[in-house]
Backbone as CSV, one residue per row, in Angstrom:
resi,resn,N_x,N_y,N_z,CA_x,CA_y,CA_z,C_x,C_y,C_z
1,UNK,121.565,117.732,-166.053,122.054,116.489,-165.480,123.588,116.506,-165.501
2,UNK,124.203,116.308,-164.623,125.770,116.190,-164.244,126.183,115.135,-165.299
3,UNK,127.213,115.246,-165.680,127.784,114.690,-166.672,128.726,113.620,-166.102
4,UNK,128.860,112.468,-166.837,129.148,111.004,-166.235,130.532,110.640,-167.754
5,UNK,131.390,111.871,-166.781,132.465,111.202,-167.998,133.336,109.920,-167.940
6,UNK,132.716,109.361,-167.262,133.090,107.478,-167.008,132.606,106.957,-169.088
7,UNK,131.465,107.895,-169.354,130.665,107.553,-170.331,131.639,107.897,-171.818
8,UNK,132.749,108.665,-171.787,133.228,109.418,-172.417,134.587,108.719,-173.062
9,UNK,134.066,108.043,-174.163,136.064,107.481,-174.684,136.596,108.274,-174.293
10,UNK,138.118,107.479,-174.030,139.417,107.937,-173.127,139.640,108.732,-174.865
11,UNK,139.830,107.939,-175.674,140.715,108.754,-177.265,139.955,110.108,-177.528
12,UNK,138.545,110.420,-177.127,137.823,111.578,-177.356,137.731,112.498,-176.149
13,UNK,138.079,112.055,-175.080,138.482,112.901,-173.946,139.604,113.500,-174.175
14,UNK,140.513,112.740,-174.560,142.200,113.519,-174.042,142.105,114.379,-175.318
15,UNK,142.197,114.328,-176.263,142.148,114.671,-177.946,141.408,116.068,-177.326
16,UNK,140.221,116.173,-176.944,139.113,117.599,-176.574,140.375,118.328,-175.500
17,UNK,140.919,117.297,-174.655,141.408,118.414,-173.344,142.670,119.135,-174.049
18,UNK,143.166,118.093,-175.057,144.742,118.727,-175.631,144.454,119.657,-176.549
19,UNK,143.134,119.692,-176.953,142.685,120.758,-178.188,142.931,122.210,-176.990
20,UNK,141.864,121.991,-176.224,141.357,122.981,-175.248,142.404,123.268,-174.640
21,UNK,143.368,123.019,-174.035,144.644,123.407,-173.711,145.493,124.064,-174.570
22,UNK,145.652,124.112,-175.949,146.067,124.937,-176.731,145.164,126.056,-176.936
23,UNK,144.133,125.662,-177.390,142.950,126.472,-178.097,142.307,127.539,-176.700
24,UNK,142.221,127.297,-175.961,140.781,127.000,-175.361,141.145,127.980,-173.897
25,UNK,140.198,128.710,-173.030,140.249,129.731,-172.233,139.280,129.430,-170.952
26,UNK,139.599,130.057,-169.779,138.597,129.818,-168.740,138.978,131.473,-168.135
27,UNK,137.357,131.834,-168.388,137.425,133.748,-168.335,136.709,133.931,-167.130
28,UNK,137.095,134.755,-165.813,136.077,135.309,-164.937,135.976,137.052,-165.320
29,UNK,134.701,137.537,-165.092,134.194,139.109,-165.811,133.657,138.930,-164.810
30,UNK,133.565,140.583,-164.601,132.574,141.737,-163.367,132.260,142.215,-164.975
31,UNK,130.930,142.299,-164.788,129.805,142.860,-165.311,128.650,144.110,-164.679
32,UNK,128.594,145.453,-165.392,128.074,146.558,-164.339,126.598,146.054,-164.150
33,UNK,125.800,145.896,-163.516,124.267,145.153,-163.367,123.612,146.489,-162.299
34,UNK,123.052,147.322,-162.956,122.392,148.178,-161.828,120.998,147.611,-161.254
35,UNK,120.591,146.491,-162.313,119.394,145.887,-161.628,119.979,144.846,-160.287
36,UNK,120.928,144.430,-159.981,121.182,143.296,-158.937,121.350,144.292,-158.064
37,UNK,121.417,143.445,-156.542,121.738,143.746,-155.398,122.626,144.159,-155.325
38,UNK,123.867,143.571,-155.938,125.325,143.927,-155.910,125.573,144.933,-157.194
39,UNK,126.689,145.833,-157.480,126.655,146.182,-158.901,127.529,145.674,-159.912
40,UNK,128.072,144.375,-159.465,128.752,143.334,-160.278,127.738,141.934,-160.697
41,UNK,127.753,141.646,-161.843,127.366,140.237,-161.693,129.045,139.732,-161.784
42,UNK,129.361,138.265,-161.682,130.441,137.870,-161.801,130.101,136.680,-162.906
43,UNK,130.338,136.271,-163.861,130.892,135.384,-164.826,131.781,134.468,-165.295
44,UNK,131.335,133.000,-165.220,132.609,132.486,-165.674,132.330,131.775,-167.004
45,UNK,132.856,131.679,-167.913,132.949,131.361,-168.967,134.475,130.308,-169.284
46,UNK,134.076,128.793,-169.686,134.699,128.142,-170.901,134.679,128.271,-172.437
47,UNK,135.879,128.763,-172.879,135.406,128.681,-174.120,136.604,128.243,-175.297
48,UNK,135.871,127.731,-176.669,137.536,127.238,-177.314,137.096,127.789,-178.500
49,UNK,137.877,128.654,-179.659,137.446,129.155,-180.800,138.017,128.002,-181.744
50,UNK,137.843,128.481,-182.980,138.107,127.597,-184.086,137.584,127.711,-185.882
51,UNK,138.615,127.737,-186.562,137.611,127.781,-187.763,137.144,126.678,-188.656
52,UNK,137.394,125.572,-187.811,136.740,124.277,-188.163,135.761,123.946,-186.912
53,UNK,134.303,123.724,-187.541,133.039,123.922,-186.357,132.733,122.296,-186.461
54,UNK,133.467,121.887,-186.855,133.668,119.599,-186.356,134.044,119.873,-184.975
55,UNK,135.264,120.034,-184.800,135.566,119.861,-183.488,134.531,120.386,-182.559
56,UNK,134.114,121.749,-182.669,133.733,122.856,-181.414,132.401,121.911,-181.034
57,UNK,131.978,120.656,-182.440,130.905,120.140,-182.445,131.127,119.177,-181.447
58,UNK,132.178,118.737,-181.355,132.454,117.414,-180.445,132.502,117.911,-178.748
59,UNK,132.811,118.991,-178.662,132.645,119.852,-177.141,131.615,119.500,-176.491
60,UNK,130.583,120.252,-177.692,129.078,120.029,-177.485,128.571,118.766,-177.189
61,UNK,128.804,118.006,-177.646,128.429,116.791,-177.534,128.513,115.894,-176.213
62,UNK,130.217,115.865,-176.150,130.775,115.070,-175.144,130.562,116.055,-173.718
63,UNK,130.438,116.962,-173.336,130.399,117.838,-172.372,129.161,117.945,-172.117
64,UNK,127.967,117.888,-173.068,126.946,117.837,-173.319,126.302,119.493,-172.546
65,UNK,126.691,120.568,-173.092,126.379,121.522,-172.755,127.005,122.113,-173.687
66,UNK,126.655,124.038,-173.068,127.415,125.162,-174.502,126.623,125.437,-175.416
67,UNK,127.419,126.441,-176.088,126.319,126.842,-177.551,127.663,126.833,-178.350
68,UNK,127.343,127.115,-179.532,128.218,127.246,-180.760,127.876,129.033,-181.390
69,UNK,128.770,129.464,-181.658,128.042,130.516,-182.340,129.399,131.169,-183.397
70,UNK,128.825,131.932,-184.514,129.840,132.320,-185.225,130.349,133.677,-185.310
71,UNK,131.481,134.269,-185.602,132.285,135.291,-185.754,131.898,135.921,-187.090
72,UNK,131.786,137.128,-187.404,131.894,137.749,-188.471,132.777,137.384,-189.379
73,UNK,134.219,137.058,-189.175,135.624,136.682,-189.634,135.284,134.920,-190.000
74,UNK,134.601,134.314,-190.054,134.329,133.145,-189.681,134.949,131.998,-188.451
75,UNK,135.366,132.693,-187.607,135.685,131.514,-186.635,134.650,131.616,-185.631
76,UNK,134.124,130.333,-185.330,133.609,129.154,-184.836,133.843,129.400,-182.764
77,UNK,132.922,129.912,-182.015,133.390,129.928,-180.573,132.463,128.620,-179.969
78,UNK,133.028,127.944,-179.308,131.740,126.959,-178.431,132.126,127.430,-177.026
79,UNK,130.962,128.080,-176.493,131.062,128.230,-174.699,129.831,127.977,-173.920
80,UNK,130.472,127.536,-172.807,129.583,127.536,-171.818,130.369,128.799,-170.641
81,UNK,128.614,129.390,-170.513,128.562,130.331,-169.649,127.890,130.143,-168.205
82,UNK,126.875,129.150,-168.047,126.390,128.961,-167.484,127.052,128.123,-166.118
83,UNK,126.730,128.733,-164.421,127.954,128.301,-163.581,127.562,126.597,-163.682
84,UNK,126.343,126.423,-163.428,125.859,125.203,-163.102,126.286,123.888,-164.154
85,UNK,126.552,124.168,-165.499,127.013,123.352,-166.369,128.882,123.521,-166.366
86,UNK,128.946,124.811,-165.523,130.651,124.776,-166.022,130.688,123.858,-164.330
87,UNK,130.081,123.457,-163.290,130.127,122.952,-162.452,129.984,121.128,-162.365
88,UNK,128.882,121.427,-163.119,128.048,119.747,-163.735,129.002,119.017,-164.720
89,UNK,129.193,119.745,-165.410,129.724,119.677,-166.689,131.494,119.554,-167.343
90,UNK,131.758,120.873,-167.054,132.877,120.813,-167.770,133.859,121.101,-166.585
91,UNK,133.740,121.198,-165.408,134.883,121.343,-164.391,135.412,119.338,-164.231
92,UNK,133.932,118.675,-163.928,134.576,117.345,-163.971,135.063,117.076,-165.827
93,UNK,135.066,117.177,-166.046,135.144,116.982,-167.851,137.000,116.868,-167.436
94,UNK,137.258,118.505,-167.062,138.587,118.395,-167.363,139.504,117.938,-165.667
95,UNK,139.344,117.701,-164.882,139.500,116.792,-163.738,139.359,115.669,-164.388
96,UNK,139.107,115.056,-164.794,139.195,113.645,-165.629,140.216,113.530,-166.953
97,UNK,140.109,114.157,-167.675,141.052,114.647,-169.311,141.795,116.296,-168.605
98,UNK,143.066,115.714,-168.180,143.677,116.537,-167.789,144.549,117.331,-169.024
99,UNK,144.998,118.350,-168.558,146.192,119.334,-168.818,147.131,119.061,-168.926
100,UNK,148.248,119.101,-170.274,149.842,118.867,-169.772,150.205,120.455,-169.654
101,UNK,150.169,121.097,-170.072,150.896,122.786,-169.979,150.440,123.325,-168.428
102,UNK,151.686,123.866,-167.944,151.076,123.470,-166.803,150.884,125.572,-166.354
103,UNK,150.639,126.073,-167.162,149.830,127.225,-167.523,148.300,126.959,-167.612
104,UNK,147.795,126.433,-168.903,146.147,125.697,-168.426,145.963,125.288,-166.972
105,UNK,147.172,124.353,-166.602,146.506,123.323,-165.607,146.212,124.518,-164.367
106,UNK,147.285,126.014,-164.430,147.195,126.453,-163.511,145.915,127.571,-163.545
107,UNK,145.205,127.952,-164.647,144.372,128.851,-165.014,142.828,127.746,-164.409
108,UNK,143.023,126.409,-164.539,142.139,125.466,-164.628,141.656,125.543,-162.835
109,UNK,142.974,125.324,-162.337,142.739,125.449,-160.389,141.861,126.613,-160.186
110,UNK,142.481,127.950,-160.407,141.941,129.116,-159.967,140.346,129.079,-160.925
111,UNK,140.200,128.825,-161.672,139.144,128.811,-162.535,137.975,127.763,-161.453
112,UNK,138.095,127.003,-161.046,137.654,126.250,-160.071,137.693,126.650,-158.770
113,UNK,138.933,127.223,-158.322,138.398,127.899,-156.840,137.538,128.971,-156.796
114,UNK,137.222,129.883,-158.155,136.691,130.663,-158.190,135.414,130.259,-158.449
115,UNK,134.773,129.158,-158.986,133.132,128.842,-158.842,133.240,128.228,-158.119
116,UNK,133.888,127.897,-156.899,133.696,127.244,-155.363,133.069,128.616,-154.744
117,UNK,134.096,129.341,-154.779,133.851,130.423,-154.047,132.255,130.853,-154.098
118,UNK,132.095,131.318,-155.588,130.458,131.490,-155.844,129.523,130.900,-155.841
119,UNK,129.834,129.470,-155.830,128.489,128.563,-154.718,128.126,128.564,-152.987
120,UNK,129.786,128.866,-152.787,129.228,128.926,-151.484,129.029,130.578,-150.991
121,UNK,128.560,131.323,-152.429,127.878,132.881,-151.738,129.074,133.515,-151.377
122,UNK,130.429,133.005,-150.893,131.525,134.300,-151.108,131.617,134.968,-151.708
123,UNK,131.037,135.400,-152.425,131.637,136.465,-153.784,130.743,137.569,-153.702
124,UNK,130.168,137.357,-152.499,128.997,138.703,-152.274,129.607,139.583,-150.968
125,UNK,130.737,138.762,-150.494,131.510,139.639,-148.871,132.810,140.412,-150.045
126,UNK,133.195,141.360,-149.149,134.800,141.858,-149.548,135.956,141.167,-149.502
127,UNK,135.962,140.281,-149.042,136.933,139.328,-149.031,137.013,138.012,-150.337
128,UNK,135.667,137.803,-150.771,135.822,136.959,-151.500,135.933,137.803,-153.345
129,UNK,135.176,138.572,-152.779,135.648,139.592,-154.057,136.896,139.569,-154.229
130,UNK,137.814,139.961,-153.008,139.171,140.262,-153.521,140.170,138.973,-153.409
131,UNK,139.158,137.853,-153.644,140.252,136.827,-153.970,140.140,136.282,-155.020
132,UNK,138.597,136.584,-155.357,137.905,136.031,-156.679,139.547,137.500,-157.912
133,UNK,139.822,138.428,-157.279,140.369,139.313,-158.124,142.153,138.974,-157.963
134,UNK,142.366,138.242,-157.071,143.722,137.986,-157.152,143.817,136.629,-157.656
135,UNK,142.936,135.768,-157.514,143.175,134.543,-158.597,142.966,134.655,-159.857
136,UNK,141.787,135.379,-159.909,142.181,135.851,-161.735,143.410,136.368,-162.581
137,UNK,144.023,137.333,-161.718,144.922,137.876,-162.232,145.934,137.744,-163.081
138,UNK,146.147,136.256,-162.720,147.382,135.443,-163.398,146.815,134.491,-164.789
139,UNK,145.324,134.645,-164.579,145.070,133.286,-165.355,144.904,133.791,-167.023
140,UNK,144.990,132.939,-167.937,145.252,133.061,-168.987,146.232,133.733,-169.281
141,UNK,147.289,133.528,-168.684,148.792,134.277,-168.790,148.337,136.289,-168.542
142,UNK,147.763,136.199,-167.625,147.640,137.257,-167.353,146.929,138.597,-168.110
143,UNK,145.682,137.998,-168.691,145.043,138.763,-169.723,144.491,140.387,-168.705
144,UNK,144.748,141.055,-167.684,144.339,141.662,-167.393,144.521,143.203,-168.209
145,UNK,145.331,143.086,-169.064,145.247,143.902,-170.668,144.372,144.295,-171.026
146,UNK,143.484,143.263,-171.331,142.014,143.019,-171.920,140.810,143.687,-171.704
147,UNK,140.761,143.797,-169.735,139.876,143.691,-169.100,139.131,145.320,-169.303
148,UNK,137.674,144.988,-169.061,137.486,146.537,-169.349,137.321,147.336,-168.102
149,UNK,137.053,146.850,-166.769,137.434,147.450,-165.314,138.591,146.977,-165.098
150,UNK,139.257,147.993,-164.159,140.544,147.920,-163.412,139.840,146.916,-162.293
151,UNK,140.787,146.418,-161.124,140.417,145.486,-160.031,139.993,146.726,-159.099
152,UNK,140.891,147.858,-158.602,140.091,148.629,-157.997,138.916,149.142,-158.434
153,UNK,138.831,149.543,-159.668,137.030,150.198,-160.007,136.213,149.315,-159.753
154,UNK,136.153,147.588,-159.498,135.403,146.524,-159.039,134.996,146.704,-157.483
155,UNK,136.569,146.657,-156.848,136.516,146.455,-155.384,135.571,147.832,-154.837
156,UNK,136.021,149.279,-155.799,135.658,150.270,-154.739,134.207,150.394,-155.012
157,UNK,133.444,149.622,-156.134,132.011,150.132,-156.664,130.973,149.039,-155.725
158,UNK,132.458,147.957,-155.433,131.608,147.253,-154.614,131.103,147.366,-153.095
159,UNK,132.252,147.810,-152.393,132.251,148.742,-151.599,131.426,149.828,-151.228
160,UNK,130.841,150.615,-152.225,130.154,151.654,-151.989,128.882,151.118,-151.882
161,UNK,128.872,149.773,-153.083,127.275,148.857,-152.827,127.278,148.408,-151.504
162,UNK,128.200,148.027,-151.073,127.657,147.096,-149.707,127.482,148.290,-148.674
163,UNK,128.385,148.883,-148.726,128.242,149.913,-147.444,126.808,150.831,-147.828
164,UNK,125.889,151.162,-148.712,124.819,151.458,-149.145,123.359,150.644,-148.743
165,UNK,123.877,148.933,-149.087,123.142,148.044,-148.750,123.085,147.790,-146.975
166,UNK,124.318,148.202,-146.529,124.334,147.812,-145.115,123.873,148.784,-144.118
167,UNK,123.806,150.135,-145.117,123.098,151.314,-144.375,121.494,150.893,-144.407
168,UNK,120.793,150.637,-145.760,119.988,150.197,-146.335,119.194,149.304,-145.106
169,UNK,119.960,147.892,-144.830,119.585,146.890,-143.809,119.394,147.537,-142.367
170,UNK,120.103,148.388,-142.682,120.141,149.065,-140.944,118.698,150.052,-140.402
171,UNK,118.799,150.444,-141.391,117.335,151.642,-141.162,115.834,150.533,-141.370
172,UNK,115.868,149.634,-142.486,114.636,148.899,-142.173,114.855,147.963,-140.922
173,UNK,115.812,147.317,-140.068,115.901,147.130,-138.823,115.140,147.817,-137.784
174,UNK,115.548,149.295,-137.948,115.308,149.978,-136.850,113.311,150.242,-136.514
């Protein structure tokens, strides 16, 4: 159920968004999937760590989605992975309890054009791939450090899928 943050104290809204704006991350991942059609799944993930699990509790609550889970080290992650709750859920969450850093606010846009994109099925053409890969780029101050594919090993594996799949479509046509 879509979340009705009309329902949501203003003092427990802003308090979660100013946590999450310090704390707190919005991640897109290519994932290798040899079982899908494509050989990417794509992923988006909210998430805020912590080694006090009160707060990560109040996420849960007020967002009303996510899991909690713990670190070896003991810190505390609450995320939602799921597109439909980061859609339902926590995209209006923070459209309502905004951003002052205007780094979040800008990781927050692209983080949102990018599950636009994947509802409306772009992210399965070459084009939306490679925008889904240039809006990422910047976000979270540019974690592409991190990442464990390069943007070309994405674009060209995808590439070889579609042009495979489109040979594929062509011969059961005929």
């Amino acid at each position: 159920m879509p979340l009705d943050v009309e329902q949501i104290p203003p003092y427990i809204g802003y308090y979660l968004a100013g946590f999450a704006d310090g704390e707190g991350s919005f991640n897109v991942s290519f994932r290798r999937r040899p079982d899908y059609k494509m050989p990417w799944k794509i992923s988006l993930c909210f998430n805020v760590s912590n080694r006090d699990k009160v707060i990560l509790n109040l996420f849960k609550k007020y967002i009303k989605c996510g899991t909690l889970r713990q670190r070896k080290d003991g810190v505390w992650y609450y995320e939602v992975n799921s597109l439909k709750a980061i859609v339902e859920n926590v995209i209006p969450f923070f459209e309502r309890f905004c951003f002052l850093s205007a780094s979040k606010k800008d990781s927050f846009a692209k983080f949102k054009k990018i599950a636009e994109i994947i509802q409306e099925g772009r992210h399965t053409t070459e084009e939306g791939i490679q925008e889904i890969l240039c809006l990422r780029k910047d976000m979270n101050r540019g974690g592409a450090g991190k990442r464990k594919y390069s943007d070309e090993e994405i674009l060209k594996e995808f590439l070889r899928g579609e042009s495979s799949e489109t040979i594929r479509r062509a011969s059961m046509e005929q």
